[in-house]
Structure formats: C-alpha cells, structure tokens
N, C-alpha and C positions, 0 to 999 in steps of 0.2 A: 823243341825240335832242333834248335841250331847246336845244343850239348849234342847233343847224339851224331847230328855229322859232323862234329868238330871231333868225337871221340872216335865213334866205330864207321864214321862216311856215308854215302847214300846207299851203301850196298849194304850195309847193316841194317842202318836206319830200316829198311824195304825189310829183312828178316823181321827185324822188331815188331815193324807195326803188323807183320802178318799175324804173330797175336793177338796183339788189341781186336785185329779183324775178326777175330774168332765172333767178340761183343758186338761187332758194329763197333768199334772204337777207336780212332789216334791215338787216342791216352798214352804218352809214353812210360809213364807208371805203371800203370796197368801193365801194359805190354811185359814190364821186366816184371811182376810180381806175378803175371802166368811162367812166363819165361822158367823163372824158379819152382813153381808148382811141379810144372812138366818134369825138374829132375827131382822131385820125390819117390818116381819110379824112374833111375838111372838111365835102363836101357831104354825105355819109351825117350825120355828126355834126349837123350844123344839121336836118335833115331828122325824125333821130329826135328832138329836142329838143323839136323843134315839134310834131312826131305826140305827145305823150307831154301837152304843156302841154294840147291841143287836146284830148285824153281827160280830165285830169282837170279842166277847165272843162264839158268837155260834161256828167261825171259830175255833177256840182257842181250845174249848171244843170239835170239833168233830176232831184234829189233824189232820188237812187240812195244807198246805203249811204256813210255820211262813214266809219266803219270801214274798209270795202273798200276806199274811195278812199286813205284813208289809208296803207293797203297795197299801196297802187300794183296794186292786185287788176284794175282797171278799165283801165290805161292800159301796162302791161306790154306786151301783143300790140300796142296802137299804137304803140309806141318800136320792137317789130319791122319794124312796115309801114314806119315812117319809116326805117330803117335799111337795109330794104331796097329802096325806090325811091330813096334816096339813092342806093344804091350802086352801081343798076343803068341809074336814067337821068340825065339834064341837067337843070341849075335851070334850069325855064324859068318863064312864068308857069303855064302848061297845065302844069306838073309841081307847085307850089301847090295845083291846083284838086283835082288827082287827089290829093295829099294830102293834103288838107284831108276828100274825102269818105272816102279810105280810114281815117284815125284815126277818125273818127265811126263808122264802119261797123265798125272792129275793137272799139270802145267797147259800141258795141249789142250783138255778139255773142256779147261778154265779159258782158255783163249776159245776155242768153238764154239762153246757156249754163251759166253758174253757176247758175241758179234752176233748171234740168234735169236736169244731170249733178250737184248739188248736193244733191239729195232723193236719190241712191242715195250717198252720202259722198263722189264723184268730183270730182277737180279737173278745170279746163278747159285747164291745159297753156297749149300754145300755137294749139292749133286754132283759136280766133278770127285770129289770123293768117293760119294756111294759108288758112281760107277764104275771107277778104278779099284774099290774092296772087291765090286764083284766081279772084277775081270782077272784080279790077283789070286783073290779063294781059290779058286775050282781051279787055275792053274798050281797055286803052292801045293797040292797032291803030287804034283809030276816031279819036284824038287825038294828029294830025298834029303838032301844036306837042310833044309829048313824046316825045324826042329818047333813043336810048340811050349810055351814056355810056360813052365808051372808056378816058377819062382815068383809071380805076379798074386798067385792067391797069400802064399803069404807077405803079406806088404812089410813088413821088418826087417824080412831076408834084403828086400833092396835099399829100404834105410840104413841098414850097418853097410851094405856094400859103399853105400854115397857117402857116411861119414861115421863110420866105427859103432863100438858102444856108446858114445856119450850124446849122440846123434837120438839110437834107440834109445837111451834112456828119457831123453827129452820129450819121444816121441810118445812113449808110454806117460808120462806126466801130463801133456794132453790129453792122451785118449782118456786118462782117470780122472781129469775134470767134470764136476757133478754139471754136464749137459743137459737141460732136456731132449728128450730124444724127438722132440717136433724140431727142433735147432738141428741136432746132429742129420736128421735125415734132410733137411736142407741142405747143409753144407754139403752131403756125400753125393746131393746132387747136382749141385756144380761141378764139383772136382768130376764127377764123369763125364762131362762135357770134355775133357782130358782125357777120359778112357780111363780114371781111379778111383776108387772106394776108398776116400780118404779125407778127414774132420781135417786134421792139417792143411790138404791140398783146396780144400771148400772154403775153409777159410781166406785162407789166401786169396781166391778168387774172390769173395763176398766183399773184401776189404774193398781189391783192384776196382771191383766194378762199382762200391759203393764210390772211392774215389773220383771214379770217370765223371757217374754221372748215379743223382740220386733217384732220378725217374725211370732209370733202367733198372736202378736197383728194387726200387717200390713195386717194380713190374715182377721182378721175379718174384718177391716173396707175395704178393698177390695173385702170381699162376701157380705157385706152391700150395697155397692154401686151398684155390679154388678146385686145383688136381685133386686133393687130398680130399676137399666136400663130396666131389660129384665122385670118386669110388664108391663115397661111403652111402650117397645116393642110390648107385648102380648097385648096392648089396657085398660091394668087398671091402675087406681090410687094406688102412691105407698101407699097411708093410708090405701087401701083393702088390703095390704100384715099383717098379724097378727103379733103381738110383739113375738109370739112365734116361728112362722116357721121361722119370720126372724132371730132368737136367736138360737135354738134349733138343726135349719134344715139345712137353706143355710151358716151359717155362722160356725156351728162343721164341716158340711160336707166338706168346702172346707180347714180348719182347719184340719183337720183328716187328708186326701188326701195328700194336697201342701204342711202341713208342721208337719207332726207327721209319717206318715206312708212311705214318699216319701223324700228321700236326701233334703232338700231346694234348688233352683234353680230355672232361670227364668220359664223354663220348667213348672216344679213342680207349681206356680203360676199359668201358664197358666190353668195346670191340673185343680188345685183346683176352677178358672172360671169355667172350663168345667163342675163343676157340679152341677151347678146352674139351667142349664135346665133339669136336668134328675130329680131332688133333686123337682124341679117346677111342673113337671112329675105326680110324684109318690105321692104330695101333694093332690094335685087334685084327683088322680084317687084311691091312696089308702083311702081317706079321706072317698068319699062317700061309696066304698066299707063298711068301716068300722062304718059308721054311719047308712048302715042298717042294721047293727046287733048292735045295739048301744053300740060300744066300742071308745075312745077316739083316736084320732091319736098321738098324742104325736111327738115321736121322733123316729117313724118306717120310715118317709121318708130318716131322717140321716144317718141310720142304712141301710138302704135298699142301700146306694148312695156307702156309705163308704164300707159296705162291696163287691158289685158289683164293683167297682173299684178296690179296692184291688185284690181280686183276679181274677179277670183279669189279671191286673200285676205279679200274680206272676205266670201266665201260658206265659209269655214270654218266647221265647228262647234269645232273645239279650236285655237284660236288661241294659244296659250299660249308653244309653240315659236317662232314667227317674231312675237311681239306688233307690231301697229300701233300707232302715233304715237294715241296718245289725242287730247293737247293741241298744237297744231301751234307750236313757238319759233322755227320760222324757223330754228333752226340745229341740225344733228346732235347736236353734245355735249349742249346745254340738255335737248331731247327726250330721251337717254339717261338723265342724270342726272334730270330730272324722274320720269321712269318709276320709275329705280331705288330713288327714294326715296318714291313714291310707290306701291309694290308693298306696301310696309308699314303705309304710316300711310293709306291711300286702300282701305283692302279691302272697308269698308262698301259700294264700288260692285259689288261682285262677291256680296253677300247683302242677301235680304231681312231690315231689323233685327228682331231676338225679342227680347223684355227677359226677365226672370225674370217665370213668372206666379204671383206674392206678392206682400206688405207684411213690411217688416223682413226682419230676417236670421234665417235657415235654413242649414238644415249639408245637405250633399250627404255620404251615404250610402251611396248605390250607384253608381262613376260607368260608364263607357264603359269595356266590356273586363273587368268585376268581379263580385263577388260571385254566388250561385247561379244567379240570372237573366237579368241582362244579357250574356248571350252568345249566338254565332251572330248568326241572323238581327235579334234584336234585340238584339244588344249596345251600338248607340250611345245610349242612354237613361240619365236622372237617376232618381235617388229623392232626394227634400228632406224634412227634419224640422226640430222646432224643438228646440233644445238649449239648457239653461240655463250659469251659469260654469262649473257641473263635468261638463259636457258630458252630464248627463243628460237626458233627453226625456220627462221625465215626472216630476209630484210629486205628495206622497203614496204610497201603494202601488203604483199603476198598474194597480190590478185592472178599475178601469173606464175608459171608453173618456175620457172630460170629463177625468182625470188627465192626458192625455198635452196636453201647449203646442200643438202643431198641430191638433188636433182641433179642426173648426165653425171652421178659420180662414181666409178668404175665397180663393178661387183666383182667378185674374184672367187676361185675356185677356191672351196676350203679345203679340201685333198686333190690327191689324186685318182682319175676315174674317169670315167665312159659318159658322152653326152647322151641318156638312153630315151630323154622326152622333149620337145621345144616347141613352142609359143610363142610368137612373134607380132599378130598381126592386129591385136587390139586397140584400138587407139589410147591413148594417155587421156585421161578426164580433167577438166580444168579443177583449181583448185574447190574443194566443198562439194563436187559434184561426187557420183560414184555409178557406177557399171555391174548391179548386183545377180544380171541375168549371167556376165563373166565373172564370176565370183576371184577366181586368181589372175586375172588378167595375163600378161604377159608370162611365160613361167620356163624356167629350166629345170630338168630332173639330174643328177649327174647320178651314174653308180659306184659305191667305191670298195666293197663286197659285193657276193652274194648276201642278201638277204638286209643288207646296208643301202640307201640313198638319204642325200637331202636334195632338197627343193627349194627353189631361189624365186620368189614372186615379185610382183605389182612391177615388171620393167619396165623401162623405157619402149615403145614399138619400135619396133626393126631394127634394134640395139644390135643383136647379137656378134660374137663375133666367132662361134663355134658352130658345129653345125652336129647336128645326132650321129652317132657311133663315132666322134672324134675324141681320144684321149687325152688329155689333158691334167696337167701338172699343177700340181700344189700352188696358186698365188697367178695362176693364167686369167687374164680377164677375158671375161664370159658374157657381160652383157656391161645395162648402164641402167643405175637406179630410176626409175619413173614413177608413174603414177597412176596404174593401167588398175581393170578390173574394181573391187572393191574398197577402192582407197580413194579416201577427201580429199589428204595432201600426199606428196611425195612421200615414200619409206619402202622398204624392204622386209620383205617375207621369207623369214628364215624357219625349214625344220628340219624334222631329221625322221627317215620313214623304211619300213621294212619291206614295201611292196613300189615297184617305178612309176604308179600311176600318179598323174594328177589327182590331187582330191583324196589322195590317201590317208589314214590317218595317224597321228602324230608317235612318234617313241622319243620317250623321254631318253637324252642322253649327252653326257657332258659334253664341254668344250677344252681341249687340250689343256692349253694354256694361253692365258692375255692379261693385260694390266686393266685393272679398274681405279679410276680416281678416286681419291680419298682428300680430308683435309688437310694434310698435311704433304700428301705428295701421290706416290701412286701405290696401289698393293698388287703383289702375284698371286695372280689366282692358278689353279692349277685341278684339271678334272671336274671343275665344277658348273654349273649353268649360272648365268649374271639374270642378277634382280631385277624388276624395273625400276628406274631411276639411274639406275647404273650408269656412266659414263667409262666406255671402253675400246681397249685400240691392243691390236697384235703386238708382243714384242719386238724389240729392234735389237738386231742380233751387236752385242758388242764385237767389234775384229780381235781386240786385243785376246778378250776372255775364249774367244774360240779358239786362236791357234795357241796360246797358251797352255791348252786344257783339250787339246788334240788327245794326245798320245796314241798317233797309228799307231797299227803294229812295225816294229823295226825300230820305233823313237827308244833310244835311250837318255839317261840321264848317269850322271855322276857325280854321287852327292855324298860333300866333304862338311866334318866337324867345323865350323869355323873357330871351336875356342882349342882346338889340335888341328892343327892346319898339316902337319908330319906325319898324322895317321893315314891311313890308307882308304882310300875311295872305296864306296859300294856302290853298283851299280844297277840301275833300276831299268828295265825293260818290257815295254807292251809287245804284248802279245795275245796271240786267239787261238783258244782250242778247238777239238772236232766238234764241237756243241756253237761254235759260233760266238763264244762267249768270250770280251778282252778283259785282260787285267793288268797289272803291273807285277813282275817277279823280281825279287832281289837277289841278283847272282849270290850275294856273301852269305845272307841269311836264311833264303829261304821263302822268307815270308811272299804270300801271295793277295795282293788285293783287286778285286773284280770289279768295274766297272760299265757304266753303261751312259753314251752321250747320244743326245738326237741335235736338233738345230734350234734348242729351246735351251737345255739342263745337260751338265754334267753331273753324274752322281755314282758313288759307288756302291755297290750292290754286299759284298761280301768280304770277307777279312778273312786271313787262313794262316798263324804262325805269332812268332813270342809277340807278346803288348810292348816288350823292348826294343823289336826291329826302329829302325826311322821311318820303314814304311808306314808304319802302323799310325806316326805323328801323324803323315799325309792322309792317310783314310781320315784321321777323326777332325782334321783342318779343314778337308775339301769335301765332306761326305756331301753334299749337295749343293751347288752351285750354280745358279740360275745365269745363262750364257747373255744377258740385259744387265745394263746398268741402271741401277736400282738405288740412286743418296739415297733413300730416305725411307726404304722397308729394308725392315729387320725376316731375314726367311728365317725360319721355323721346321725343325725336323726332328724326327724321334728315332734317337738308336735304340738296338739290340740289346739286351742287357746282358750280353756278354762282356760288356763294357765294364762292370761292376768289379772290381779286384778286392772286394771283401772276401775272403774263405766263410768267414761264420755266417755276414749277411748273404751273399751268395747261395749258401748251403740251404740258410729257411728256405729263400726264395724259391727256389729249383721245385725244392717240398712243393710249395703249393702253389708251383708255375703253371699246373695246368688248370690251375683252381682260380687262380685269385693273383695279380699281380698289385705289390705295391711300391714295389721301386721305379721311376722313372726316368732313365740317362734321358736327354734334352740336346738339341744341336741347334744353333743361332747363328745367323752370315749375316753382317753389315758390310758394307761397300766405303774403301775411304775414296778421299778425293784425287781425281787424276792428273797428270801432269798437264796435259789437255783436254776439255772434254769435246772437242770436236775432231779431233785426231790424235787418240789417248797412245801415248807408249808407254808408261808407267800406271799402275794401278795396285795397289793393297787392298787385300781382304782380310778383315778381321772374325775372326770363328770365336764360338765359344760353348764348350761342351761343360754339363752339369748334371748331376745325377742326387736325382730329388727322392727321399725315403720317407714315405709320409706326408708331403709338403715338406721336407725340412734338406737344405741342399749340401750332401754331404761331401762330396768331390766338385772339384769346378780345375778349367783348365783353358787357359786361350791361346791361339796361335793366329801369326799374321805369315799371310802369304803375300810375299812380294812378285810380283809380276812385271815385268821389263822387256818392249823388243821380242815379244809374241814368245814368250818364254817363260817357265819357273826360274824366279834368281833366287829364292831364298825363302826359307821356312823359319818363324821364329818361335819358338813354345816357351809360355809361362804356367808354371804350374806352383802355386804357392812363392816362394822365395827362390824359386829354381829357376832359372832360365838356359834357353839352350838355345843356337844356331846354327841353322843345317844349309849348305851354300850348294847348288846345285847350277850345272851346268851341262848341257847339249852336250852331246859326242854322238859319232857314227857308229855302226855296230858292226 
C-alpha cells in the first residue's frame, strides 16, 4: 500500500483498489493484474478507467467518506458502468457524455445506498450498477451519436488495435494451447465478470485472485463445478450455462456467502454450494421478467442470492454455527484468522463486565457445582470469605461475629445498575447458628441489563447504603458483609441471574477480570469463574500503564529512528471512526492499527498496512496489555496468522485454514521492574512474539517498551541479530 501512494497518491491508490473491490479485495496485485485484463478490450478498458477516476473525484468533491473513497467503496459499480458501455458501444463523443453522467450516477447511488442498506449491516454489492445500466439502456435509444459496437465480437480486432500483430500473434498461441475445455470455460468465466470472452483475460484474473487469496479462489472453482453438476442435474448442457452467469452469478454468489461475508469454514462452504440453486432460480425467472421490459440481467441474480442470504443470517438468534465476518479484511484468510484468535482473547464482547463485588483478597469457598448449597437450580453461585496465612477466617475464638476478617467488610457494586430488590431487616445469626426459614437473609438484587442481575446475600442487618431504584456505579458500596439468613459464619453470596427475584435461579457467567494467587505470585484471569480454593482480589489499576497506553483521540506521537536521527519523523495519531471504533493511523504510511482499552486492558483488535510500517512494531509489542502490575505473570495471547510471512507456508495454510489450522503465532508480556513501585514513573515491558508450525518455533521476535512520565519513550525490536530503535515522543496535533 505505501508503493502505490508513494507512486500514484491516494487518488490512485482509491482507482486501484476499486478493482480489487470488484473480488472483495485490497490486494494491490490483484487490483493491477485486473487493471490490465480490463485493457484486453481497449475501449472497455479506457472506459472503465475513466468511469472509476470520475467516481472518485466526484466522491472527493462532494466530501463523502475519504475511508470509503479510499476503498474504492464509492467508484467500484462506476468501473462497472465504464466497463460496460465500453464494451457494448463505440467511442464516440455522445458515448463520453453518457459516460460521464452514468459514473456520477453510479457514484450517487453508491452513496444512497450504503447509508440505507448500511443501517440494517447490508452491503450494496453491485446494484448501483444495475440500476444505472437500466436507467442508461432505454435512454441510449434517444442518443443517436451512441453507436453499438461490434468490434467486441471479434476480440482480435481489439487485441491488434492495443498492441499490433505481434500482440495477436501471442494471443493466438494461447488460444492454441491444448486446454481442456472444463479450464477454458472457467477462465471465460471470470474474465466476464469484466464483460470478456477471453482465456487470456480469465487467466489473468484466476492468477490475481489466486494470489489475493486462496480461499476465494477454491471458492470459485467449487461454484464452477457445482454450476456446471446441477445443469447437468436440471437436464442441460453445461455449455447452455452462459460465460457470464457462470462468472458474475454462481461463482460471486458463493464467493460473497462462504467466504467474504461468512467466517470461512467447512460449513460456510457448504453454504456457498447452497447457493447455486437459488442463484440458478432467480436466473431463470428474473431473466425473462426483465427481458420483457427489455432491461439486461446482468448480476441481479448475485445480488438477489447474496443479499437474501445475508440477511437471513443476520436475523439468527444463535449464530454461533455459521459465525459472521465481525471485522471485514477484505480477504478470507485474514477474516478467519482474525476470528480465530479473537474468539479467545475478544470474549469481553460476548458479556457484560462484572468485577468481584470486594476490596482485597478473598478466598472462594463455595464455587459452582459444590458444597451443600450450590446445586440444582442454583448451583452457578460464589460464597467469598476472608482468610488469613493459615488459611483461617477468623482470630481469636471466633465466638463472636467482629472475630470473623469479613465481617462489616464493605460489598460493592460489581457494575453498574438499578437497585431493583432489597432486604434489610433480618438479624445476623451468631457464629454456627443459622436462619433456614430466611434462607438468603439479608439480600440486594442490582439490574445491570435487561434480562442480566446479580444478587448479593447473607448482609449485614440495616447495612445498606442504597435504597431500590437507586443507580448506582461500578465499585459504589451497597451494603456490609454479615451473617444473616443461612449462614454459620460470616461470608457472601454472590450470583448472577436472568430474572430480579430473590430466590431466582443461578446463570452461569464469568467474571471480567481479577487476579488469583498462585505460588509464585499472582495470575490474570480473564472471563472466566474462580475455583474454590481460589484466593482472589480485583486488579489495581497501574497510573503509569493507563495514561501511557491512553491514546485519546487527538494524541499524537512522533516517532523517530534512533540509529538515523536525520531521518524524518512519522507521525502516529488516534483516532475514531463512524463505528465508534479508535485506532492509531500513520500519517507517512498509512498503516492503520485498531484498538480497544477499558479500565482493566489495553489491547489491539486489528492491523491494516505493510508488516514494514513501525506501526506495525507497536501492534505486535503492545498486542495486549493488562493496565495492573503484574512481576511475576507472564500474559499470554494468540495472534492472527496473518502474522506468518512465509509465501509457501502461508499458502498450505490458507488451503486448509478452514479445515485444519497448524501454525500457531503466540504473544507473551512480562513486566520489568519499576523505578518505583509505590509511585512508578519508569517501567519496561517486555513482549515476545513466536510462531510455532507443528510444535516447532519458527520465527521469534522481542521488543521492550519503554515507558516514562505517563508516556511511550521508546520501542526497542530484536529480531535475530537485528536490532532496531524507535524513539517516540508527544506532540500536539
């Protein structure tokens, strides 16, 4: 990406990729090796060039989305329009005019349609297309000067016009390749996804898109083959199926589906067969529709397949099975691997956070599945206590209730939420005694959804300090641990329930994040429920690691080579999109890395530009960063395997990424020591990325991030004998 706006700028770049878009693609390869297709037929090629420039200047000029433009989001369906009055009439000047209004008009509909079909999560495909052919047809009758072109049937005629004899001669030495003709009618139908009947122009694209991405390519030749069964099924010849339904229609549609819109997976496969007969359907019966009003079918059957699919899909309630493309990468594998790794380390999006509702550490006692209590209907419930070295809970005798460490010791809101139930007036039972006709004694319900509470038991009497329909913040104390209802000694009654009542029964569901004691020091836990035995306490938020690891939007950075100090600064900048979503952008490069912090973890979500940028050091240094000081746990996380810069390993992998993964990239944070640790302004973290094939670790790479005075000072990357030093410093924007 950064060649191309170093070469042809962002106003290129945006032409280019409108290309690739054609695939679902970035691929800047791809993009030029259609780019070149398209002038196999000259005047198509000129046509769509110009339709395409004409979009993203119009975009540009009416200050529509520089993102979207950027993605060729905007001028995609006008590289159609241009590709197809190319293809189908004469350059005249009256064929200029009609092109000039139809790119504009495919621009505008491209924008009206995204902001439409965009509120229910729907792409716009290529429909600004269709509807722009069929607003142009029936008009190009009244504009005598625009002439239809024949010189398209013979495809030679426009080969020697683009490069003489020696051109056709080359062209003909292809077409005399002993093909078989299941190959050649593939290739003819790609290239008419270009509006060509042409082995050269099929090829060409089969290369581009094998190179994007080999799961889009599998896709196609798996909706080729499938087109070509189910004719033979339905009673025809597959040479009755058209170069272009079979390019345009079965072979996007299951493309789109199985592997752009749908996680990749055998599944997802399956799916993308499945819509071969609908896609087979809709050819048939939209075709003659639209041929008596003589409008062309083009690629409404696509459109029709992809988007009835889609959203169907997303009126699922248990999506789980055929998961959707969260983050869209523009390419199958990325989406794959993005998912896969982010099934794990991204689950805080699938629950509302619950912290522990305490101060300090507490022993869990009773957990989920144990002791007399917690079974049946409420069996997914805590009991917490506090426990001294020798694990006792109480000093002195323990005859009275003030013996026992958790007694009168403050309970706390675990979220935030509505006081919807309250319990006050039970008395506290002396130690061994218990109260089983109050079975919860004292009790708080907080709401913090629809359809979400926990419930806080055994309190203290007349504890409280909230009162019912009082809101109430994250870490608000709410009562005071006691010893009320069915409890011998002092402890708390913690669960988590879908219905306000007391006495409801229990849903299992994790807790955000908190440290659990280990022997060697403490571990992060993260989404998961604590064992009994467990000794456990909320984290404590480090100052330094928070504002360090800020990046509002508005923070920039400037960050200079330290072994070329003469070189020129790049500059890095957060920011948030219309999606709510921040990231850091690099003015110089491009590169874009996405982010997301709460009051626990920094971590970055997604990567978008060269594995060369610097930014790209910081993504794989800081990929996830627990905002606690932590000597002595090592975190643990798993990237993408877009990580992998093998071409050949990469290549298996992709194959049977949605089968079978056996490469494993790895990400490790340890914590050095600080210059203080009661009031730290200095702190190092050490990272370490590794990418494991088989068990066996064939890339490895470390970097320390230095941190100083609530700030990035400096990034250091070792990668074999290589070392590098990247010196960053704050600036205003």
């Amino acid at each position: 990406m950064n060649r191309i706006r170093t070469v042809v700028g962002p106003f290129g770049a945006a032409v280019l990729r409108s290309y690739s878009l054609l695939f679902f693609s970035q691929h800047r390869g791809f993009a030029v090796l259609l780019l070149l297709a398209t002038f196999l037929n000259p005047s198509a090629g000129a046509a769509g060039l110009a339709a395409a420039c004409l979009a993203v200047a119009g975009a540009r000029v009416g200050g529509f989305s520089e993102e979207l433009i950027q993605l060729g989001a905007y001028s995609f369906n006008a590289l159609l329009v241009g590709l197809a009055l190319g293809t189908f009439y004469q350059i005249t000047g009256a064929f200029w005019v009609v092109l000039a209004v139809g790119a504009l008009l495919g621009l505008l509909l491209a924008v009206a349609l995204s902001g439409w079909l965009g509120k229910s999560g729907l792409p716009t495909l290529s429909l600004p297309f269709l509807l722009t052919i069929w607003v142009l047809v029936p008009a190009a009758d009244q504009f005598h000067g625009l002439l239809l072109n024949e010189a398209s049937i013979y495809w030679l005629n426009d080969v020697y016009a683009l490069g003489g004899e020696q051109l056709v001669s080359l062209a003909q030495q292809v077409g005399e390749w002993s093909i078989p003709s299941s190959i050649t009618t593939y290739l003819r139908a790609l290239s008419a996804v270009l509006f060509q009947d042409s082995v050269p122009g099929g090829l060409l694209v089969a290369v581009g898109l094998l190179w994007h991405s080999r799961i889009a390519f599998s896709l196609s030749v798996l909706a080729y083959g499938g087109a070509c069964g189910f004719g033979l099924l339905a009673g025809g010849p597959v040479v009755s199926l058209a170069y272009y339904d079979l390019g345009a229609n079965y072979m996007m549609a299951a493309l789109a589906v199985g592997g752009v819109f749908l996680i990749p997976s055998l599944k997802s496969y399956l799916v993308g067969l499945a819509t071969i007969p609908l896609t087979a359907v809709l050819i048939t019966g939209l075709g003659k529709l639209l041929a008596g009003v003589g409008l062309p079918l083009f690629s409404l059957p696509f459109c029709g397949t992809a988007l009835l699919a889609l959203y169907t899909l997303l009126l699922r309630t248990r999506p789980e099975e055929l998961p959707l493309t969260p983050f869209q990468s523009y390419s199958p594998e990325r989406n794959l691997y993005a998912y896969r790794s982010d099934q794990a380390r991204l689950r805080h999006q699938l629950y509302y956070q619950l912290s522990l509702p305490f101060r300090g550490e507490w022993l869990v006692t009773q957990g989920y599945n144990s002791g007399l209590t917690h079974q049946g209907e409420w069996a997914h419930a805590l009991d917490f206590m506090v426990a001294d070295a020798d694990g006792k809970t109480y000093h002195n005798t323990g005859v009275a209730l003030t013996d026992y460490y958790c007694f009168n010791k403050p309970v706390l809101a675990p979220a935030d939420g509505v006081v919807e139930a309250l319990v006050m007036h039970i008395a506290d039972n002396a130690p061994g005694a218990t109260n089983t006709h109050q079975n919860w004694g004292n009790t708080l319900v907080l709401r913090h959804q629809t359809g979400l509470y926990t419930k806080l038991s055994h309190l203290r009497a007349h504890s409280a300090q909230v009162q019912v329909g009082e809101f109430v913040r994250k870490g608000t104390v709410l009562a005071y641990c006691g010893n009320s209802g069915r409890s011998a000694e002092p402890h708390l009654h913690f669960q988590v329930q879908a219905t306000p009542y007391i006495g409801s029964r229990t849903l299992a569901y994790p807790l955000a994040y908190f440290l659990t004691q280990t022997a060697g020091g403490q571990q992060f836990d993260s989404f998961t429920v604590p064992q009994v035995g467990d000794t456990v306490c909320n984290p404590e938020l480090n100052p330094l690691l928070r504002q360090a690891l800020a990046f509002a939007p508005g923070y920039c950075l400037d960050v200079r080579s330290a072994d070329d100090p003469t070189a020129p600064a790049q500059r890095w900048e957060a920011l948030t999109n219309a999606y709510n979503q921040t990231y850091l952008r690099c003015r110089t490069t491009g590169a874009t890395a996405y982010f997301e912090r709460n009051d626990t973890v920094f971590y970055f979500t997604a990567y978008q530009g060269s594995q060369h940028a610097w930014l790209y050091q910081l993504y794989l240094a800081a990929y996830r960063v627990p905002l606690t000081y932590l000597p002595t746990e090592t975190v643990h996380d798993a990237f993408p395997l877009s990580l992998v810069t093998s071409p050949g390993l990469q290549g298996v992998q992709d194959v049977l990424a949605p089968f079978w993964l056996f490469i494993k990239p790895e990400f490790t944070l340890q914590y050095g020591t600080p210059d203080n640790p009661y009031h730290t302004r200095a702190l190092c973290l050490r990272s370490r990325v590794a990418v494991r094939v088989l068990g066996r670790t064939t890339f490895e790479q470390e970097a320390h991030l230095a941190l100083r005075d609530g700030a990035l000072q400096e990034i250091t990357i070792h990668q074999g004998s290589h070392t590098q030093r990247l010196l960053c410093s704050t600036v205003s924007s």
